[in-house]
N, C-alpha and C positions, 0 to 999 in steps of 0.2 A: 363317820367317814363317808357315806353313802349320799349322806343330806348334803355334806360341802362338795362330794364330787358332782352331786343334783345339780346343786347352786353355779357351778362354774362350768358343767355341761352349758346350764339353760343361757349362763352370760356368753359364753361360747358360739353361741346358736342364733340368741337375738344380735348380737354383732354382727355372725355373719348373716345375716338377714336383713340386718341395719346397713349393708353395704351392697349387697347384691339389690335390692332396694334403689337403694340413691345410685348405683351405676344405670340401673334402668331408667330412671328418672332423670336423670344430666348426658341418658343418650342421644339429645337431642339434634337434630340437623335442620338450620335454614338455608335458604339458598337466596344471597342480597345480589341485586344489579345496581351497579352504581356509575355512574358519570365518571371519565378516565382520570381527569384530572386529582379526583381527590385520589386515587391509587398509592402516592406513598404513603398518606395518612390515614386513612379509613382501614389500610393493611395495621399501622401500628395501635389504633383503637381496637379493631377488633381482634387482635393479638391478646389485649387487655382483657376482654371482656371473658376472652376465652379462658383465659388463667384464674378466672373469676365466677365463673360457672361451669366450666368443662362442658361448655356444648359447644354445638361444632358451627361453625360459618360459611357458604362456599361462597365466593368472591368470584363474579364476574362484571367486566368495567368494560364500556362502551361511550362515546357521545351519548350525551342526554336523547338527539334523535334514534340513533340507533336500537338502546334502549325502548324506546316508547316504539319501535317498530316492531323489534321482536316479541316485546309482552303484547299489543295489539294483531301478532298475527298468533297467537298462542302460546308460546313459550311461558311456565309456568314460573313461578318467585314469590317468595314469603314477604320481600320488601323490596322496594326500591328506590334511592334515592337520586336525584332530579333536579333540575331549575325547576322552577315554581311552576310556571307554564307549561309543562309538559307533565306535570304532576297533578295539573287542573285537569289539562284534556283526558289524562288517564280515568282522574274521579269520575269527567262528564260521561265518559265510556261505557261507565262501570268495571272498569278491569281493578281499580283503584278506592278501597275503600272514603266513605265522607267521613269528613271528622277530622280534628287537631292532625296539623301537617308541619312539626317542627323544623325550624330551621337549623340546620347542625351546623353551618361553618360556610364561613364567605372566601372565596380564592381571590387572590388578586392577579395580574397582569405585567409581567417582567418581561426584560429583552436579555438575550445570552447570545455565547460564541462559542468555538470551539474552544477546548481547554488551553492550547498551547498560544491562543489568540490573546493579544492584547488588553490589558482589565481594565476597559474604559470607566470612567467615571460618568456616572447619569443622573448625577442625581440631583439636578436643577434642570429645566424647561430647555434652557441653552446649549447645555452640556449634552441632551439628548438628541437634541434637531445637528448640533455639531457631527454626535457618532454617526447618526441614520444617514446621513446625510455622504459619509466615508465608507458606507457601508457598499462592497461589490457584489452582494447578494442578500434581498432579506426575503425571510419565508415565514409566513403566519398560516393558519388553515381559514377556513371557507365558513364558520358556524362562529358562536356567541361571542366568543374571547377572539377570534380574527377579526367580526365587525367591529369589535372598540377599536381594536388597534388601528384599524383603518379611518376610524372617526377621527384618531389622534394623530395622526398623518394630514388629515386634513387641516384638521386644528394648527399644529404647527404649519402649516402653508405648503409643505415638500413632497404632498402626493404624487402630482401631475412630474416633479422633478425625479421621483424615484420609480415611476410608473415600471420604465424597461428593468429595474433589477428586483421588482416582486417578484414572487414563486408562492400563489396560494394552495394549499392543498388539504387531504382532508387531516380533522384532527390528532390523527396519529403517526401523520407521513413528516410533522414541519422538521423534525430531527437530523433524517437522513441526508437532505442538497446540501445542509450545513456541513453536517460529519465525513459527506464526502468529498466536500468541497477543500480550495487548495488556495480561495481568496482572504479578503477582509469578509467573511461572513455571517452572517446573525440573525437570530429566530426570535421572534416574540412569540410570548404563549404563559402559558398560566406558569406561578410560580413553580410552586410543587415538583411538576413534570419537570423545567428546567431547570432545576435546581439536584435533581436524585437520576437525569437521565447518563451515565456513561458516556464521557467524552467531553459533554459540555461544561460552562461554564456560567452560573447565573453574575451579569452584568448588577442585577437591581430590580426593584419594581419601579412601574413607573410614577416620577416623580408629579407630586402635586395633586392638581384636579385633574390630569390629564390619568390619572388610575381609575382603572374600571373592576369593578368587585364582582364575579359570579354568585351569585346565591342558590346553596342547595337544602333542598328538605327531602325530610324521609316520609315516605309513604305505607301503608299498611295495604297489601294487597286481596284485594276481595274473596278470591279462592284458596287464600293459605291454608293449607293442614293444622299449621301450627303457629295457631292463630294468639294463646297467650302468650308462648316464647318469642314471636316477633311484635307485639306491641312492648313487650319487655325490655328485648331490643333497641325498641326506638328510645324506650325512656332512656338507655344505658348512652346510647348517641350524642343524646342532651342533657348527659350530667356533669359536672363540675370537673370530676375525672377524664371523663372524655376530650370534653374541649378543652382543658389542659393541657393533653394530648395534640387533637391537634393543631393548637396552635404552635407547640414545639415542632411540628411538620409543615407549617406555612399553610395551613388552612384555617383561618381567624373566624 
């Protein structure tokens, strides 16, 4: 009686040992800085990841400059993910570790409107320059994904014609002249954002060659604490699972 009550103390003991253990060990916390755009998918990735290791992630989202501002005047992060080029100057810094810099997922470049707005069709070359063109307000932002659109404007010939109804601003303002607006009016801007922002309504990406794709990569940052759990991390970014993910979110 003594020996089986031995036996099922000692299993009693190593289980809870075996769990107090792995709670300490999946108490983990990184802290990821990421470009806005991927915001509705990188949320639903590392959702995933978490259910999946039970360590924790904190999520904060900036323009790629903003970003590389704040880690460059010291703000600390375990990773950060980036266009490519801000992801170089951080390595050249040193803020940003050297070494494999995966690509996790490419955004593309759509046009929207308000919800109760019209559901133009754009999805030929014509059909675009027709909408933009009807358009009594368009608003893009002033950084990566605003210079294509603006390239594309060119391209289609209706710059110089739509000059008076731009509104450029910064990255996270293009939403509101829309939402507040009371015209024909419409935002380009990366999918994602338009497509999961409140109120609007994604029109389309744009059609053809006139689509401009952002490319983001993750970075490992030089002073991370937790320096196995975020290179872990990136692998988890770049798995089959992941970008499964999010391309179910409109980041391909």
């Amino acid at each position: 009686m003594n020996a089986k009550f031995n036996r099922i103390s000692l299993h009693t003991f190593l289980a809870g040992s075996f769990f107090m253990f792995a709670a300490t060990v999946q108490a983990v916390d990184i802290k990821v800085m990421s470009d806005s755009p991927l915001e509705p998918a990188l949320t639903r990735v590392v959702d995933l990841y978490r259910q999946q290791t039970h360590n924790q992630v904190s999520l904060v989202f900036d323009p790629s400059p903003v970003v590389k501002k704040r880690i460059e005047d010291g703000e600390a992060a375990d990773v950060v993910i980036v266009q490519p080029d801000f992801a170089e100057d951080l390595t050249k810094s040193g803020k940003a570790s050297a070494g494999d810099r995966p690509v996790i997922a490419h955004v593309g470049v759509g046009l929207g409107n308000r919800k109760d707005g019209p559901a133009y069709d754009i999805s030929t070359v014509e059909k675009l320059r027709s909408t933009l063109l009807g358009a009594d307000l368009l608003v893009f932002n002033s950084v990566k994904s605003g210079q294509a659109f603006a390239s594309t404007l060119e391209r289609l010939g209706i710059a110089e014609t739509l000059k008076p109804k731009i509104v450029r601003t910064t990255p996270n303002g293009i939403f509101e002249p829309v939402l507040k607006g009371n015209g024909n009016d419409m935002v380009a801007g990366t999918i994602p954002l338009i497509a999961t922002t409140p109120g609007i309504k994604l029109l389309g990406p744009l059609p053809g060659d006139l689509q401009s794709t952002l490319t983001y990569t993750a970075v490992l940052m030089a002073n991370t604490s937790q320096r196995d759990t975020a290179e872990a991390f990136i692998k988890f970014l770049a798995s089959p699972e992941a970008k499964e993910t999010f391309a179910a979110n409109g980041a391909r």
